[in-house]
N, C-alpha and C positions, 0 to 999 in steps of 0.2 A: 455524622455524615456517613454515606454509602460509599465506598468505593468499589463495591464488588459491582462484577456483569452478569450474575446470576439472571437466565430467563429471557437473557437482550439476544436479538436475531440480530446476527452479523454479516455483511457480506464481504468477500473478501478477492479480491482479482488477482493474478500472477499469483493464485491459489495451492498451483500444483509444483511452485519453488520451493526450494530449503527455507526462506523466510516466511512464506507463506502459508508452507504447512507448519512450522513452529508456530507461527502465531495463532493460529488454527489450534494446536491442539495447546497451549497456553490456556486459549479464549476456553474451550470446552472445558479444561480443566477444573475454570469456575465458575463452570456453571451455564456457559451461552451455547446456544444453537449455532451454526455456522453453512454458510454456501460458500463453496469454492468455486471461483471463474477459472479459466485457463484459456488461453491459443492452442493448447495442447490438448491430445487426446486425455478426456477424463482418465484416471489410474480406475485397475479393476478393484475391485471390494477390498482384495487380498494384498493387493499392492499398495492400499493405504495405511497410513498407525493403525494400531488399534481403538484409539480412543476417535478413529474420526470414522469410525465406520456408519454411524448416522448422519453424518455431513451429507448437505445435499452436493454433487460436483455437476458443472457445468461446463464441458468440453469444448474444442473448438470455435472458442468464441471470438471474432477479432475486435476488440475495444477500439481499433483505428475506426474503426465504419459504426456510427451512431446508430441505425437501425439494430447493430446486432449487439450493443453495448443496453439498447433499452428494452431487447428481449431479453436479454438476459436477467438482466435485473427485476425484470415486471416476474420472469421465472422465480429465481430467488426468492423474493416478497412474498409470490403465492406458495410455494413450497414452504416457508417458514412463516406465515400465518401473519405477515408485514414486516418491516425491517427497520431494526434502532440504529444500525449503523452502516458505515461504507469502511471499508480499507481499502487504497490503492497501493498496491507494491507491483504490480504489474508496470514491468520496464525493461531495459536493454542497457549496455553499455558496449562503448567502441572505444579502441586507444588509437589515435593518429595523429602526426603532426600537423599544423596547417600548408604548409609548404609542399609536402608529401600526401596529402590525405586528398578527399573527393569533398565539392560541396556538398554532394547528396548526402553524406553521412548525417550533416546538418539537418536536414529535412528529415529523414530517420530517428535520428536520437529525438526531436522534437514531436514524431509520430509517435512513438513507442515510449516515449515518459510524462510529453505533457498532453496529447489528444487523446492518450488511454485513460489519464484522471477527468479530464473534464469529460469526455464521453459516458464514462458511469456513471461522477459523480452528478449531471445535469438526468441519466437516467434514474437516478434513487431518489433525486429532490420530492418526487411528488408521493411517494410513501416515508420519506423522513421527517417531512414537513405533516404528513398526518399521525402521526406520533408525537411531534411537539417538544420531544426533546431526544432531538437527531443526532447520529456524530458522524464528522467525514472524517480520518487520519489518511494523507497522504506520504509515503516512504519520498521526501527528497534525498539528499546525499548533504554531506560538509563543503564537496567538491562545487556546490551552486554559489557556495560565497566565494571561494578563489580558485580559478583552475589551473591546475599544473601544468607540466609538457604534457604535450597529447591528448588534453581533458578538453578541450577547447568546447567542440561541438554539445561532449557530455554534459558540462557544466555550464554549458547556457540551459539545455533542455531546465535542467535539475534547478539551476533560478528561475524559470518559469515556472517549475511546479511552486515553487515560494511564495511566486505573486499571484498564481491562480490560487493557492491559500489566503493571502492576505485579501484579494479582493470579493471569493466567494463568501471567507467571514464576514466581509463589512454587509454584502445583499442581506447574509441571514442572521446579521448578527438579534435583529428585533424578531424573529419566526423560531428563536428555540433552537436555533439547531447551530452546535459550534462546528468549526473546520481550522486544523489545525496541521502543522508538516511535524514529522522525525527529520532531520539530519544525520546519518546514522555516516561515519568513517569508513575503514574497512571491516567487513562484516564478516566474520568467521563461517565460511562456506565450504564444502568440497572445492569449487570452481576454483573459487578465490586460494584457495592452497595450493591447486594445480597451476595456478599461473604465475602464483609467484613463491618456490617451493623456498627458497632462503628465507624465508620472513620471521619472523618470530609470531609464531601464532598466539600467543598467550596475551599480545600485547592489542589484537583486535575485538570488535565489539562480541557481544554471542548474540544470537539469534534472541534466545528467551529471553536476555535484556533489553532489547527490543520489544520485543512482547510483552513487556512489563510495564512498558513505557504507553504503549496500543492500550492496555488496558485500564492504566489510569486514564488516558484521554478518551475514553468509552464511559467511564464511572460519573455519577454524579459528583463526585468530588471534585470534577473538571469543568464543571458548568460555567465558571465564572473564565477558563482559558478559553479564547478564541483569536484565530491570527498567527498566534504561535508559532514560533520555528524552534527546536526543540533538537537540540546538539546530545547527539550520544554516541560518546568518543572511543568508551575503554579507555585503551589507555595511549593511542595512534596520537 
C-alpha cells in the first residue's frame, strides 16, 4: 500500500493560519502541490516558508458566502490542474459564558466553523468527484464532544462540523471520495500560548502532528476510513 501524497493537489482554507501553513508545508514536503484560502490578505512571496513558495494563495476569500467559497475553489482546481483533496481548518473560536455571553456568538461560531466546511467542501465536490478518489479532512476540535465553561457556542459549532462529516460520508461514501474530521485538543500555537501563558506547553498537540494525521487521511492507505472522528490529544 501507498500511503504517500506524492503529486495529489490539495486545497487548503484557514490557509494563512499556524495550522495551516504546517500542514501546507507537511503536505509539500511529500510531495503535494498545495492552494491556500484565506479571509486574509494573501502573504507576500517573502512572507511565506520557503518551501511554499509555489503554493498557489488565495486571499480574501469569505467561505461564509458560497459564491466566493465556489470561486475559490473552481480557482484552486484550475491553478493545480484539478484537485485530490479539500482541508477545512478555516474557523474561529470565542470564550463566553451563557449567562454573560450574546446569542449572536452562536450564529458566529456556527458561520465561521460549520458554513465555511460545507461551503468549500459542496464547492470542491464537483472536481473531487472527477478524480474518483477524493478526500475531504475537516479540523473539528475534542471540544464538540463535551463543552466546558465558556465552550458552549464553540462546541456546538465543532459537533456540527462532526455531523456534517458523518453525513457528507454516508452521500459519497459509493463516488470514491471519503470525508473524515481530526479532533485535535489544544493545539500548540502562538495565540494559544498568548492566552494562556501558565499552561504547560509540552503537554499540547503540535501542528505537524496534525499534519501527519491530514496526511494519512489523504494517502490511499485511508480509502477504507470514512466518517471518521479522529482524537488527537498529545497529551491534554
Amino acid at each position: 500500500m501507498d500511503n504517500s501524497v506524492n503529486g495529489k493537489t490539495v486545497a487548503i482554507t484557514g490557509g494563512f493560519g499556524s495550522l495551516g501553513l504546517a500542514a501546507a508545508q507537511f503536505l509539500v514536503s511529500r510531495g503535494a502541490k498545495v492552494a491556500l484560502i484565506g479571509r486574509g490578505a494573501a502573504p507576500a512571496g517573502e512572507a511565506l516558508p520557503a518551501a511554499l513558495k509555489d503554493a498557489v494563495c488565495l486571499g480574501g476569500v469569505d467561505l461564509v458566502d458560497a459564491d466566493a467559497a465556489r470561486a475559490a475553489l473552481e480557482r484552486a482546481a484550475e491553478a493545480m490542474c484539478g484537485l485530490d483533496a479539500l482541508v477545512n481548518i478555516a474557523g474561529a473560536f470565542r470564550w463566553e459564558t451563557i449567562a454573560d455571553g450574546d446569542a449572536r456568538t452562536w450564529d458566529l461560531m456556527f458561520d465561521l466553523n460549520v458554513k465555511t466546511a460545507l461551503n468549500a467542501s459542496k464547492a470542491a465536490l464537483p472536481a473531487l468527484l472527477a478524480r474518483g478518489t477524493g478526500r475531504i479532512v475537516n479540523i473539528g476540535a475534542g471540544a464538540g464532544q463535551k463543552a466546558g465553561l465558556g465552550m458552549g457556542a464553540y462546541a456546538a459549532s465543532k459537533a456540527g462540523v462532526a455531523r456534517l462529516t458523518e453525513a457528507l460520508a454516508e452521500e459519497l461514501k459509493d463516488k470514491g471520495v471519503t470525508v473524515n474530521a481530526i479532533l485535535p485538543s489544544i493545539i500548540d500555537t502562538p495565540q494559544n500560548r498568548a492566552d494562556m501563558p501558565d499552561a504547560d506547553f509540552t503537554r499540547w498537540v503540535q501542528a505537524d502532528e496534525i499534519a501527519s494525521v491530514i496526511a494519512f487521511l489523504l494517502s490511499s492507505d485511508a480509502r477504507a476510513v470514512t466518517g471518521a472522528a479522529i482524537a488527537v490529544n498529545g497529551r491534554v
